[in-house]
DOVO-127987 format. One record per atom (N, C-alpha, C): residue number from 0; x, y, z. Coordinates in nm, 4 decimals. Layout:
BEGIN
<atom><seq>NUM</seq><X>X</X><Y>Y</Y><Z>Z</Z></atom>
...
// end
This chain:
BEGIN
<atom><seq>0</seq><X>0.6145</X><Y>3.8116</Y><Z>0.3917</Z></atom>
<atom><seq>0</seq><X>0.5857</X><Y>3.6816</Y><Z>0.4497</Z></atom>
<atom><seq>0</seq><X>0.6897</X><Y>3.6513</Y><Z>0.5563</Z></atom>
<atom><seq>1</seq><X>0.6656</X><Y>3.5867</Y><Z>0.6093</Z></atom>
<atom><seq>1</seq><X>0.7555</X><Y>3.5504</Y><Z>0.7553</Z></atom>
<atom><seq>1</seq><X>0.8435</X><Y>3.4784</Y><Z>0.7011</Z></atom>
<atom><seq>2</seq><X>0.9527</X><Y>3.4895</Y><Z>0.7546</Z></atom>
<atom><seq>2</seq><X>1.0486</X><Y>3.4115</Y><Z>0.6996</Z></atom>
<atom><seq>2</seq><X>1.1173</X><Y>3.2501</Y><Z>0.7617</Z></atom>
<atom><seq>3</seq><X>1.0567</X><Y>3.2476</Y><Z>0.8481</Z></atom>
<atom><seq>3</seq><X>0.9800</X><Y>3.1244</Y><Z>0.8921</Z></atom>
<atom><seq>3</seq><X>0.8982</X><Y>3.0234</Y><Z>0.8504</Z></atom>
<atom><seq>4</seq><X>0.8190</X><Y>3.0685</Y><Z>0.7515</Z></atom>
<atom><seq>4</seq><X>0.6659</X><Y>2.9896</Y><Z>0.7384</Z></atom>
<atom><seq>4</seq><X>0.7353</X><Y>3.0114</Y><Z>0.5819</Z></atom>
<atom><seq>5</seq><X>0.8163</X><Y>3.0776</Y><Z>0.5032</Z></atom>
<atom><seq>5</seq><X>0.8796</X><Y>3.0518</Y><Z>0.3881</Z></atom>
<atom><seq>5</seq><X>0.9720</X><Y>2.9557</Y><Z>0.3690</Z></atom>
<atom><seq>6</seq><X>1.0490</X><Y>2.9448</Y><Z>0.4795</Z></atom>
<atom><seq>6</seq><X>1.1455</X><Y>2.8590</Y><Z>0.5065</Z></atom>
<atom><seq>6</seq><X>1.0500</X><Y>2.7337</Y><Z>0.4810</Z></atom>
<atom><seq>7</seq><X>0.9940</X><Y>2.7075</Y><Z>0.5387</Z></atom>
<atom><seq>7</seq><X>0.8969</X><Y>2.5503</Y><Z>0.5547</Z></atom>
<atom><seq>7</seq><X>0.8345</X><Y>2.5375</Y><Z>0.4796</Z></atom>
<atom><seq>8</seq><X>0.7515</X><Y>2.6656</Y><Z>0.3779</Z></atom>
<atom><seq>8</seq><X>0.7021</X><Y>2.6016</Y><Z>0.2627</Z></atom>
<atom><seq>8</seq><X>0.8278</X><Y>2.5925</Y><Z>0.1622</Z></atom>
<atom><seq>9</seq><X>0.9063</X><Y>2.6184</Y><Z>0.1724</Z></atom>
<atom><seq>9</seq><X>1.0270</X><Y>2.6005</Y><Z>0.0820</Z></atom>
<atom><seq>9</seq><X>1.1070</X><Y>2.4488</Y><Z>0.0490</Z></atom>
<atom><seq>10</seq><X>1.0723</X><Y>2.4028</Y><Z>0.1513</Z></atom>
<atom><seq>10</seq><X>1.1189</X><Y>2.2790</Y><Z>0.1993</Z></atom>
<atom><seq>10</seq><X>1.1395</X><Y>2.1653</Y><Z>0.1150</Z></atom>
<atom><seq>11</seq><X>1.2336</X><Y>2.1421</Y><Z>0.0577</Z></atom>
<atom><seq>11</seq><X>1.2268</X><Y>2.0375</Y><Z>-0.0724</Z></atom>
<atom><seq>11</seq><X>1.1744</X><Y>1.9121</Y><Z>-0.0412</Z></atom>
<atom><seq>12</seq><X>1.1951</X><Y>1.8912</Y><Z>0.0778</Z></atom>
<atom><seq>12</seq><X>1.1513</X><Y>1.7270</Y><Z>0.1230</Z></atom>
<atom><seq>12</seq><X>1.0674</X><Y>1.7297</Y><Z>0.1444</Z></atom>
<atom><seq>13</seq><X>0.9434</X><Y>1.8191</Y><Z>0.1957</Z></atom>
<atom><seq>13</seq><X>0.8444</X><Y>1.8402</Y><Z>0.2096</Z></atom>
<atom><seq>13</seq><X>0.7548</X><Y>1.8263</Y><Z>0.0661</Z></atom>
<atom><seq>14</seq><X>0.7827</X><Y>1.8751</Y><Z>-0.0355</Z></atom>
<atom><seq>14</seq><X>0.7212</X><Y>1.8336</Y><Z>-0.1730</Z></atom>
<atom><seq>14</seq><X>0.7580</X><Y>1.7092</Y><Z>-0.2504</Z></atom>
<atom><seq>15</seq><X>0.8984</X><Y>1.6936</Y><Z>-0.1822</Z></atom>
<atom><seq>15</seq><X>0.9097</X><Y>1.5099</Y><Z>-0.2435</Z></atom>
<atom><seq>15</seq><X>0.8062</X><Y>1.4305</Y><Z>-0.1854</Z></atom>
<atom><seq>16</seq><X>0.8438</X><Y>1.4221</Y><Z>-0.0585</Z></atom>
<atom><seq>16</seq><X>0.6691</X><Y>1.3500</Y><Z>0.0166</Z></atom>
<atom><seq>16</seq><X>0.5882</X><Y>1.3657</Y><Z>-0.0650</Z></atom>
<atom><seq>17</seq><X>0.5350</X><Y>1.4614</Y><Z>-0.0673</Z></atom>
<atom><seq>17</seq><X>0.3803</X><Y>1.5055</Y><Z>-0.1050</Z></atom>
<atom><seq>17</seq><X>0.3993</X><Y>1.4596</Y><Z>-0.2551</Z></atom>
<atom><seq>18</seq><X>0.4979</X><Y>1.4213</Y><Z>-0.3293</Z></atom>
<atom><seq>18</seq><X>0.4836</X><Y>1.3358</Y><Z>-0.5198</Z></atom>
<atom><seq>18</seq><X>0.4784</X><Y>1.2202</Y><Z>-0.4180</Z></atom>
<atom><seq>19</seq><X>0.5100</X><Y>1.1733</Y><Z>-0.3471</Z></atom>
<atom><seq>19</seq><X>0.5208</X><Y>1.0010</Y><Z>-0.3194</Z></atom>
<atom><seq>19</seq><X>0.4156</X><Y>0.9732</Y><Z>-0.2470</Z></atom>
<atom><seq>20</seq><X>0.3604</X><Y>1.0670</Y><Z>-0.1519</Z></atom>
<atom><seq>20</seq><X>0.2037</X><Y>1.0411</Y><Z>-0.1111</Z></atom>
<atom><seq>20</seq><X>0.1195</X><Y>1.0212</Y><Z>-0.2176</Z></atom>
<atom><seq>21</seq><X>0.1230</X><Y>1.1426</Y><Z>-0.3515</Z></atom>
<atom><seq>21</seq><X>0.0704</X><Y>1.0839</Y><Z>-0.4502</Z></atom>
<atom><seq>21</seq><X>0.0833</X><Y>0.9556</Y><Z>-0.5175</Z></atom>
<atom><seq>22</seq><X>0.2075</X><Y>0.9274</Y><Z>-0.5726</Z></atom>
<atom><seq>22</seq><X>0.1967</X><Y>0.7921</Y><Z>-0.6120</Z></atom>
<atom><seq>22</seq><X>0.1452</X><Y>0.6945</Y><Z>-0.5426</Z></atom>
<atom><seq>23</seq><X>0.1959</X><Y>0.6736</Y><Z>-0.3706</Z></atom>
<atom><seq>23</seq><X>0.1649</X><Y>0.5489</Y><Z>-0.3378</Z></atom>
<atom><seq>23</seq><X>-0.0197</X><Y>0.5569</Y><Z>-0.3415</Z></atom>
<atom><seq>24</seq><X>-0.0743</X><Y>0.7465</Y><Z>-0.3235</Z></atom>
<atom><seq>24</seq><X>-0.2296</X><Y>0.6547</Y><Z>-0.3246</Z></atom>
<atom><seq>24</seq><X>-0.2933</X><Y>0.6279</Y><Z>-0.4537</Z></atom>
<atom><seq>25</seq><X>-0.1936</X><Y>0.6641</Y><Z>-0.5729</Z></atom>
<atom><seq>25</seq><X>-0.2688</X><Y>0.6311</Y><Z>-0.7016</Z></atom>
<atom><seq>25</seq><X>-0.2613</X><Y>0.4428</Y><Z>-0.6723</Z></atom>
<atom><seq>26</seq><X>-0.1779</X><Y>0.3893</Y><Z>-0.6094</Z></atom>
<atom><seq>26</seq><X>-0.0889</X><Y>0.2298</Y><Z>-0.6454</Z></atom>
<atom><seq>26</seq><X>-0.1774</X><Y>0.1771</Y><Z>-0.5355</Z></atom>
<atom><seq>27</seq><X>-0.2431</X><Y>0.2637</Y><Z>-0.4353</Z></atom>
<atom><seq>27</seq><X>-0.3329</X><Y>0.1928</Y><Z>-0.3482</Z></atom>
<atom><seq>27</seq><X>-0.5001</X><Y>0.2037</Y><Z>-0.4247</Z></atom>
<atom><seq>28</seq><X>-0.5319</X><Y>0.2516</Y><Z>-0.5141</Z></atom>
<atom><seq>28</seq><X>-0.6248</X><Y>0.2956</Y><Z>-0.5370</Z></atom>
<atom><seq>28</seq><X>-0.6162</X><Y>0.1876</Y><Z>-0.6250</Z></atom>
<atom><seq>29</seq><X>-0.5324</X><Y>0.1354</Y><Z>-0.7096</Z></atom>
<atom><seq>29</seq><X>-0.5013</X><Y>0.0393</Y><Z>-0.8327</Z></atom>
<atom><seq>29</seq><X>-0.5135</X><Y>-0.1051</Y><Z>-0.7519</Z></atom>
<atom><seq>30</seq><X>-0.4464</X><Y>-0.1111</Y><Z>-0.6502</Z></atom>
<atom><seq>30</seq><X>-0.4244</X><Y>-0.1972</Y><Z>-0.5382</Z></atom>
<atom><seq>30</seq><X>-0.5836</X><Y>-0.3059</Y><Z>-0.4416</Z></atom>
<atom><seq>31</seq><X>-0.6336</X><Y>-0.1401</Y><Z>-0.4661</Z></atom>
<atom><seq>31</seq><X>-0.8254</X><Y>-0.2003</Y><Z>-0.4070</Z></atom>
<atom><seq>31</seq><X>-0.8910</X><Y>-0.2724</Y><Z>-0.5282</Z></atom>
<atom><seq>32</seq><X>-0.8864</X><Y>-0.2177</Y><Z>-0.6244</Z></atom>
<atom><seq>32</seq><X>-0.9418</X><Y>-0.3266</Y><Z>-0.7338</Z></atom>
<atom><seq>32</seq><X>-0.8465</X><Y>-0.4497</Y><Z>-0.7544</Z></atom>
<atom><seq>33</seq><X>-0.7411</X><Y>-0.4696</Y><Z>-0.7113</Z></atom>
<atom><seq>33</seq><X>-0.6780</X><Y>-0.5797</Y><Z>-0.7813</Z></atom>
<atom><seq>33</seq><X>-0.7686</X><Y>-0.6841</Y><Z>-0.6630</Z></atom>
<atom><seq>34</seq><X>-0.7573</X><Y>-0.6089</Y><Z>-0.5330</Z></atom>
<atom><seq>34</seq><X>-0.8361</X><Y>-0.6823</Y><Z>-0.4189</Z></atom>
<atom><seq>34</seq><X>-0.9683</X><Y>-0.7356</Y><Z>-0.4124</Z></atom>
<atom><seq>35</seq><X>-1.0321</X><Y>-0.6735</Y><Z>-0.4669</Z></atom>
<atom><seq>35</seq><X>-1.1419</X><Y>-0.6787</Y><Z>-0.5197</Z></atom>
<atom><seq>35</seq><X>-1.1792</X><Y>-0.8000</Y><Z>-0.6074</Z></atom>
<atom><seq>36</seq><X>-1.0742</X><Y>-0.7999</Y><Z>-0.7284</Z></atom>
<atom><seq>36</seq><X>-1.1249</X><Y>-0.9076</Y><Z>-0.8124</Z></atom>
<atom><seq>36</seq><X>-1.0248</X><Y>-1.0294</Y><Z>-0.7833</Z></atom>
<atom><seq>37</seq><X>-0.9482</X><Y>-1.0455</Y><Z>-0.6529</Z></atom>
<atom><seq>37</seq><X>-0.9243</X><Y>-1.1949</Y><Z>-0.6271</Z></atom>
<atom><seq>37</seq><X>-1.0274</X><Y>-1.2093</Y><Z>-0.5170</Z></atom>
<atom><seq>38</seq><X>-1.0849</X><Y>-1.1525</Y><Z>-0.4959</Z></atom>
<atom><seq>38</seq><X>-1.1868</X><Y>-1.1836</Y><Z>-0.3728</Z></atom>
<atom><seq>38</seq><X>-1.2967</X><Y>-1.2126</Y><Z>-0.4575</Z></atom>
<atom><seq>39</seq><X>-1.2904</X><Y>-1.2080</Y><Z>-0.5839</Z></atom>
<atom><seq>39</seq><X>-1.4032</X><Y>-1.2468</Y><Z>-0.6470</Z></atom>
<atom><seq>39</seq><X>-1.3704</X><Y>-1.4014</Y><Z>-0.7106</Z></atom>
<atom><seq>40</seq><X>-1.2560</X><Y>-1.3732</Y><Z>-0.7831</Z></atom>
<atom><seq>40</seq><X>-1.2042</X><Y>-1.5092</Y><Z>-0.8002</Z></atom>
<atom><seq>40</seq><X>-1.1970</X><Y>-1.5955</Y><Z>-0.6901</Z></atom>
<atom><seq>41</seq><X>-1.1436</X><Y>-1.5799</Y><Z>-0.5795</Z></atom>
<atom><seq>41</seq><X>-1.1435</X><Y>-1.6686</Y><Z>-0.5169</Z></atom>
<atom><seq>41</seq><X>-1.3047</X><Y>-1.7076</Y><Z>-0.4201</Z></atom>
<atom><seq>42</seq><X>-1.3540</X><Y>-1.6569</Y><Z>-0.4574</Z></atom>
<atom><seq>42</seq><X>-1.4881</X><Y>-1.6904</Y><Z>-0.4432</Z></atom>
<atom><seq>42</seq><X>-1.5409</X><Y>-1.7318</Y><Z>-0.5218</Z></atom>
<atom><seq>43</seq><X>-1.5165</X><Y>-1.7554</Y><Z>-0.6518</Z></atom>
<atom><seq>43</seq><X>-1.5761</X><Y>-1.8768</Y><Z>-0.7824</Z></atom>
<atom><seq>43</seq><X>-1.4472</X><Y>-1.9853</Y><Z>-0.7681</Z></atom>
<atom><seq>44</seq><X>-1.3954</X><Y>-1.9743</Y><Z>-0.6980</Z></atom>
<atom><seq>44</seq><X>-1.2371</X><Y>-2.0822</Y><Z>-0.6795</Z></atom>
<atom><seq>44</seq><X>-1.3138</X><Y>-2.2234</Y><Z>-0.5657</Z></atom>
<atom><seq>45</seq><X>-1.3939</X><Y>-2.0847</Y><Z>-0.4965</Z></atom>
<atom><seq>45</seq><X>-1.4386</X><Y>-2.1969</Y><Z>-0.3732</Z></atom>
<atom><seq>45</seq><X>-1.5548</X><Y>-2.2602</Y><Z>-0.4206</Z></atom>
<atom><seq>46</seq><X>-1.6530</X><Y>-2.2163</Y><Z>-0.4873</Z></atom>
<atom><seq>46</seq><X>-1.7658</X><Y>-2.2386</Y><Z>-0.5319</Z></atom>
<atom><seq>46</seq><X>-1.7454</X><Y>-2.3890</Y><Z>-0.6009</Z></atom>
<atom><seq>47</seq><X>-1.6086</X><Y>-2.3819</Y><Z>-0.6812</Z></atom>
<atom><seq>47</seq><X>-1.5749</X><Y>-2.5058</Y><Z>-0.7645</Z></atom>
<atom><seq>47</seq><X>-1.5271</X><Y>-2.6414</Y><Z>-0.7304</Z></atom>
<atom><seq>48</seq><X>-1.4350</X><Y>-2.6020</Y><Z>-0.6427</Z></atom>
<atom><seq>48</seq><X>-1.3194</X><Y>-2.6749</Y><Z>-0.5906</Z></atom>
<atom><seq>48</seq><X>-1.3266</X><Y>-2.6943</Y><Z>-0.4365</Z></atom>
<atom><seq>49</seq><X>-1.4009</X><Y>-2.5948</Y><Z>-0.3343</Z></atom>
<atom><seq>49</seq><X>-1.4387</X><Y>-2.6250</Y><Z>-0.1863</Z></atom>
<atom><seq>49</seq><X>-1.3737</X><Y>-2.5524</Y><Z>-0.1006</Z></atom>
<atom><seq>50</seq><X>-1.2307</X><Y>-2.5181</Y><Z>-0.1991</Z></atom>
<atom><seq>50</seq><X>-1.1228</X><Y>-2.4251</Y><Z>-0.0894</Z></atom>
<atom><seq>50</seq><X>-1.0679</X><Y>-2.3414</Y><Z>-0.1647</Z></atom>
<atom><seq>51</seq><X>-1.0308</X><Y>-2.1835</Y><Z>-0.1603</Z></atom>
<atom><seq>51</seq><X>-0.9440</X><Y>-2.0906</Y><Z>-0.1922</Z></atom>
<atom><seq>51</seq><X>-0.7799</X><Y>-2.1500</Y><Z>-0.2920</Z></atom>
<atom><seq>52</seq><X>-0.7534</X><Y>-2.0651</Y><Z>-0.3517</Z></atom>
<atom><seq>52</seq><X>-0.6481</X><Y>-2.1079</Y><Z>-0.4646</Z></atom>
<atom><seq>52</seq><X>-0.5649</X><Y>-2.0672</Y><Z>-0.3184</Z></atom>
<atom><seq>53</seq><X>-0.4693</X><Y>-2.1717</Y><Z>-0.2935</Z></atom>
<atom><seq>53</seq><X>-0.3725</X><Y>-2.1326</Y><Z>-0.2088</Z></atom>
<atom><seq>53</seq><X>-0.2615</X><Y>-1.9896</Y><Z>-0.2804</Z></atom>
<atom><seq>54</seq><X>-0.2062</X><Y>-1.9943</Y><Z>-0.3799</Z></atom>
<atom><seq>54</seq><X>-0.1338</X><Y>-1.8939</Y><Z>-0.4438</Z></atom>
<atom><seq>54</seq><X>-0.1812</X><Y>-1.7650</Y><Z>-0.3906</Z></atom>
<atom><seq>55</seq><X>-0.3315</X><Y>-1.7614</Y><Z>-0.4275</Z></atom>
<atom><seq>55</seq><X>-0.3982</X><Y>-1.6358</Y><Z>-0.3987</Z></atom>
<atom><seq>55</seq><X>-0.3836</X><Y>-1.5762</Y><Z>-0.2623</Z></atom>
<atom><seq>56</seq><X>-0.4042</X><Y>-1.6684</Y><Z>-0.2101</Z></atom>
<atom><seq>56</seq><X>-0.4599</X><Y>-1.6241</Y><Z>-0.0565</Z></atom>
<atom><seq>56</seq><X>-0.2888</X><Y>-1.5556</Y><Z>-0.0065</Z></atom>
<atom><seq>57</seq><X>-0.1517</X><Y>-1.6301</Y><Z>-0.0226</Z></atom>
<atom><seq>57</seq><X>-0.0656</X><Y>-1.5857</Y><Z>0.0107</Z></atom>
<atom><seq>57</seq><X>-0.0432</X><Y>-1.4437</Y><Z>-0.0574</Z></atom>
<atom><seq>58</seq><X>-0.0646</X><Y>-1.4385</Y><Z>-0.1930</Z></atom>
<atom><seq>58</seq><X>-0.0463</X><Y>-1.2968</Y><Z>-0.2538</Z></atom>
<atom><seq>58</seq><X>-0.1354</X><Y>-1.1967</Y><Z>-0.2122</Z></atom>
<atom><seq>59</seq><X>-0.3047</X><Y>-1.2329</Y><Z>-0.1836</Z></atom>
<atom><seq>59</seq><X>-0.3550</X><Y>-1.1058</Y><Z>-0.1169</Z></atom>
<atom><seq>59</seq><X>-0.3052</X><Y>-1.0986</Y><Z>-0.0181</Z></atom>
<atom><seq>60</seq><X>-0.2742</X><Y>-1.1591</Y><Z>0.0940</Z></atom>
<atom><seq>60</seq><X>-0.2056</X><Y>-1.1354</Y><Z>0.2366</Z></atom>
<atom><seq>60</seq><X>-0.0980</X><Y>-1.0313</Y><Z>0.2489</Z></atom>
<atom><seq>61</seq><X>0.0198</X><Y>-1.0914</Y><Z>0.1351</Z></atom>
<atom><seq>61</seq><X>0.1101</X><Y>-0.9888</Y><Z>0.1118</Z></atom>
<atom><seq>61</seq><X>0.0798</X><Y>-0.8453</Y><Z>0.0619</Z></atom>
<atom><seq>62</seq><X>-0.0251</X><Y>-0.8348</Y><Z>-0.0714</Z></atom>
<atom><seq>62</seq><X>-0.0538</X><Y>-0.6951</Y><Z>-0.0755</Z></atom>
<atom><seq>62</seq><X>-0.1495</X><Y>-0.6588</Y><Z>0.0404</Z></atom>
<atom><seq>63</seq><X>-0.1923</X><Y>-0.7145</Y><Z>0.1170</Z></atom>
<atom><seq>63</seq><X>-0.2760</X><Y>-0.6676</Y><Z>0.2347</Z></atom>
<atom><seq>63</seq><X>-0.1850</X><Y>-0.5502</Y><Z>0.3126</Z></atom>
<atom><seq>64</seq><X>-0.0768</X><Y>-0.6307</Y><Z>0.3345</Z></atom>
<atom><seq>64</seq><X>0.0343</X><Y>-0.6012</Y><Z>0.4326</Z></atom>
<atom><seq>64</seq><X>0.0777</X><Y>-0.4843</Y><Z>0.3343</Z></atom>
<atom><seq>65</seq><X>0.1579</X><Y>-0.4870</Y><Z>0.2131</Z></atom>
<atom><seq>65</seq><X>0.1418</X><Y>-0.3859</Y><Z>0.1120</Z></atom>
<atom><seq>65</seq><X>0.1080</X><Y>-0.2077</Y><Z>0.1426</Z></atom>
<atom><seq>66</seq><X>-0.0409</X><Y>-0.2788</Y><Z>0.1522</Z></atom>
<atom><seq>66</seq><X>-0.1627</X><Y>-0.1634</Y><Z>0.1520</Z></atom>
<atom><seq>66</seq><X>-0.1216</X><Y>-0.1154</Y><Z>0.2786</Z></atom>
<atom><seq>67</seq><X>-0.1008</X><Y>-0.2295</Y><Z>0.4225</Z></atom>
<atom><seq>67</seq><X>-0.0993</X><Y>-0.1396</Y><Z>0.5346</Z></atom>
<atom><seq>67</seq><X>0.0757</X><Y>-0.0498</Y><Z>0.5532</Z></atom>
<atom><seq>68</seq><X>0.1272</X><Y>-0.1088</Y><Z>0.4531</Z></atom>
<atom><seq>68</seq><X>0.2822</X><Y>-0.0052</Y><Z>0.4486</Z></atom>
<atom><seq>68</seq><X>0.2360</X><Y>0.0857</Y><Z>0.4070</Z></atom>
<atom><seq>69</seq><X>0.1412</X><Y>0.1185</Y><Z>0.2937</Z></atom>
<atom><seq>69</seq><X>0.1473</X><Y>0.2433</Y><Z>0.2188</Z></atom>
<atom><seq>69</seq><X>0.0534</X><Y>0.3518</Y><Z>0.3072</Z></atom>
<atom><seq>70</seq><X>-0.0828</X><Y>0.2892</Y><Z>0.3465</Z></atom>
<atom><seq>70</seq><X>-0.1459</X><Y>0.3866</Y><Z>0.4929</Z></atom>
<atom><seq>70</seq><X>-0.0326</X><Y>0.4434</Y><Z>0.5901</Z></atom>
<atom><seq>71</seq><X>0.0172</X><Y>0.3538</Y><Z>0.6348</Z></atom>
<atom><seq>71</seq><X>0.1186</X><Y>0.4185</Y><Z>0.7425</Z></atom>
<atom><seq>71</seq><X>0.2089</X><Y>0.5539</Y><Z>0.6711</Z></atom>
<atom><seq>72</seq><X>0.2590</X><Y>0.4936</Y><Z>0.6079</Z></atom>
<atom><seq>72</seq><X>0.3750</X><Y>0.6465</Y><Z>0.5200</Z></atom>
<atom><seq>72</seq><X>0.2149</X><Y>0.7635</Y><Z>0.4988</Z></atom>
<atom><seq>73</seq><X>0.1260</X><Y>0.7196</Y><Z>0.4192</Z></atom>
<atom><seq>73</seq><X>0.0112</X><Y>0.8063</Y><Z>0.3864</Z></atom>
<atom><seq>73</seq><X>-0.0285</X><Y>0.9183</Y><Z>0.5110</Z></atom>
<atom><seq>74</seq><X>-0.0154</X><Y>0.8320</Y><Z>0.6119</Z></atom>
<atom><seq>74</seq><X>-0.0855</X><Y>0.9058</Y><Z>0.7456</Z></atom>
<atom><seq>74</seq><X>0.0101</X><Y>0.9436</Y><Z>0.8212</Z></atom>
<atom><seq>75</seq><X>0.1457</X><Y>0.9506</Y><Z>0.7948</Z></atom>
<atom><seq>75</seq><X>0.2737</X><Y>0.9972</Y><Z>0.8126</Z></atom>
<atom><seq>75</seq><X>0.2967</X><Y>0.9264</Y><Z>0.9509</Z></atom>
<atom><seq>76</seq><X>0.2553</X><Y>0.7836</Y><Z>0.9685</Z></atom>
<atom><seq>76</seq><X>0.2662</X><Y>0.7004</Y><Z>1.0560</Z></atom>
<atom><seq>76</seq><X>0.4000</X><Y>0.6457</Y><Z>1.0682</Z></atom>
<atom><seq>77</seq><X>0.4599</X><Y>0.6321</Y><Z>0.9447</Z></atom>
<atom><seq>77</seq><X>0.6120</X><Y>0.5910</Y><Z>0.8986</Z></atom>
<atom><seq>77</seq><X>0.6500</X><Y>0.7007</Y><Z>0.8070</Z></atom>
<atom><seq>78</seq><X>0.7705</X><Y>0.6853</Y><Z>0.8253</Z></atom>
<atom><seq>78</seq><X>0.8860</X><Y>0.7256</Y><Z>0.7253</Z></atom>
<atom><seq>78</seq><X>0.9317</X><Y>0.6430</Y><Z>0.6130</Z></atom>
<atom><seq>79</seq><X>0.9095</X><Y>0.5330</Y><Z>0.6088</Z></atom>
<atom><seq>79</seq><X>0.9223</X><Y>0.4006</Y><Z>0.5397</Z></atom>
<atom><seq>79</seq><X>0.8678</X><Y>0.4358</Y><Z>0.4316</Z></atom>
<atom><seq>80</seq><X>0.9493</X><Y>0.4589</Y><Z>0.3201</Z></atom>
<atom><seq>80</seq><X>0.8751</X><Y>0.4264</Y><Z>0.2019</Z></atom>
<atom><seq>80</seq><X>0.8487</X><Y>0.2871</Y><Z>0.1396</Z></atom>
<atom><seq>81</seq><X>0.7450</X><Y>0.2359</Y><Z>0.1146</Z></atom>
<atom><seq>81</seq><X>0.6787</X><Y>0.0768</Y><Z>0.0599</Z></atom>
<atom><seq>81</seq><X>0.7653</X><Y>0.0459</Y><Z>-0.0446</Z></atom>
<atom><seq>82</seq><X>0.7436</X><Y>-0.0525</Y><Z>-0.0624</Z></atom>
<atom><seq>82</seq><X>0.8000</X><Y>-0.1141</Y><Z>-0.2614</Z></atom>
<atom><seq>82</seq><X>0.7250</X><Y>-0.0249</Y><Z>-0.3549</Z></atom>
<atom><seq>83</seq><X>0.8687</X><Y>-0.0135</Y><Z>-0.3914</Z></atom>
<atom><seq>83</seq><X>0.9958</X><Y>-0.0879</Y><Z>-0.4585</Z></atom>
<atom><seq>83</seq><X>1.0983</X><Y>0.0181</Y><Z>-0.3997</Z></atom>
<atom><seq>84</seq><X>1.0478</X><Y>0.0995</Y><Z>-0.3033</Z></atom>
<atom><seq>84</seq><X>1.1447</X><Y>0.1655</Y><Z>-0.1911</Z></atom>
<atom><seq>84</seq><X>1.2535</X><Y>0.0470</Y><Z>-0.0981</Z></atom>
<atom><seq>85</seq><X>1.1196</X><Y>-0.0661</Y><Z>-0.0822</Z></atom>
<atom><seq>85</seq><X>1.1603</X><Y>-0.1404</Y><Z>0.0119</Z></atom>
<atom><seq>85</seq><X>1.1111</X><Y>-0.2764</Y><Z>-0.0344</Z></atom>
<atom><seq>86</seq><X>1.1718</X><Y>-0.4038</Y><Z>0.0299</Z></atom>
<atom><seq>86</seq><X>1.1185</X><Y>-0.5203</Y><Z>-0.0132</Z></atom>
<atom><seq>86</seq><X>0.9880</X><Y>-0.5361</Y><Z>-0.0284</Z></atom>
<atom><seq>87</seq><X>0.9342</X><Y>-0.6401</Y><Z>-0.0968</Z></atom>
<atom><seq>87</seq><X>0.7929</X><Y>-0.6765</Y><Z>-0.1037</Z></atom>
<atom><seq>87</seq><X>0.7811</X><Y>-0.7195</Y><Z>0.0396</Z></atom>
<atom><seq>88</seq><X>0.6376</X><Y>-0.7117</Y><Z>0.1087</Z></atom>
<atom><seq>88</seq><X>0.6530</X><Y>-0.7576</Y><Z>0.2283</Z></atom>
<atom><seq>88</seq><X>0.5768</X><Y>-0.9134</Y><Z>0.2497</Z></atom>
<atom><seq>89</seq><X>0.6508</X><Y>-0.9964</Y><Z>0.3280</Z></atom>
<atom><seq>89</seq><X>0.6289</X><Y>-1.1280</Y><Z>0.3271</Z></atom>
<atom><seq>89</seq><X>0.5606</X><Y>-1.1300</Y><Z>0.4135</Z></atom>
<atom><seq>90</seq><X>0.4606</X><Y>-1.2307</Y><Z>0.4893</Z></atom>
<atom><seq>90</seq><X>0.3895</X><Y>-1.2784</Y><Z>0.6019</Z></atom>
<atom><seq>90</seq><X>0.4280</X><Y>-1.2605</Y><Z>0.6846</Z></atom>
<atom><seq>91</seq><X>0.4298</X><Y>-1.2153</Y><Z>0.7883</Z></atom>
<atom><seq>91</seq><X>0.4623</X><Y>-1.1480</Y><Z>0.8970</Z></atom>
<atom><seq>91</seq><X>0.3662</X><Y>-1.1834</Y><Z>1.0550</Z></atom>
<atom><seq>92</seq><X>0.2626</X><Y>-1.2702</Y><Z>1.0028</Z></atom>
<atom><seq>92</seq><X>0.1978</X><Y>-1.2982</Y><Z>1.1066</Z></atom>
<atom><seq>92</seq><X>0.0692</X><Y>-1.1730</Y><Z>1.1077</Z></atom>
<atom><seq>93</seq><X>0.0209</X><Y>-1.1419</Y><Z>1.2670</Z></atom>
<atom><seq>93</seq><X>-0.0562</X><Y>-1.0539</Y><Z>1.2664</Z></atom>
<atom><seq>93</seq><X>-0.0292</X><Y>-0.9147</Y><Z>1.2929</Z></atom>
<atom><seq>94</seq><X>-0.0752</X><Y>-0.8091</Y><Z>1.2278</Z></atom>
<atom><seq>94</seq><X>-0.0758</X><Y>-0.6899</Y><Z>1.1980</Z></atom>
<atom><seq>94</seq><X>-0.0795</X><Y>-0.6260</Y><Z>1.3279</Z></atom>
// end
């Protein structure tokens, strides 16, 4: 084998990534259903009451933002590893 192309599959950091790509898409995969069922709640929230649980709406926003940390590292867009690498991410305005 080339000792080149051994070198690089050898690469320790190269397989740490690839466990943390795994985790973060098991935590995004966990992440779409949590999304899922406040978008449901908060759609029997409105049905009741006229307007969205304010709580909610700030916490999906944040895992919104979340989700778009963990795509970026996923698509090797960042280097950034997400939480609990890094702070939870707060409102930030637009994406």
């Amino acid at each position: 084998m080339n000792q080149t192309l051994k070198e690089k599959l050898s690469a320790k950091e190269k397989w740490i990534r690839l466990l943390f790509m795994i985790l973060f898409a098991i935590i995004a995969g966990i992440s779409k259903i949590i999304i899922y069922v406040i978008a449901l709640v908060q759609f029997i929230t409105l049905l009741f009451t006229n307007e969205p649980n304010k709580m909610l709406l700030d916490f999906s926003k944040n895992l919104s933002y979340y989700n778009y940390q963990m795509f970026l590292f996923l698509t090797y867009n960042s280097e950034t590893k997400p939480y609990p690498f890094t702070p939870w991410p707060k409102e930030t305005g637009n994406l």
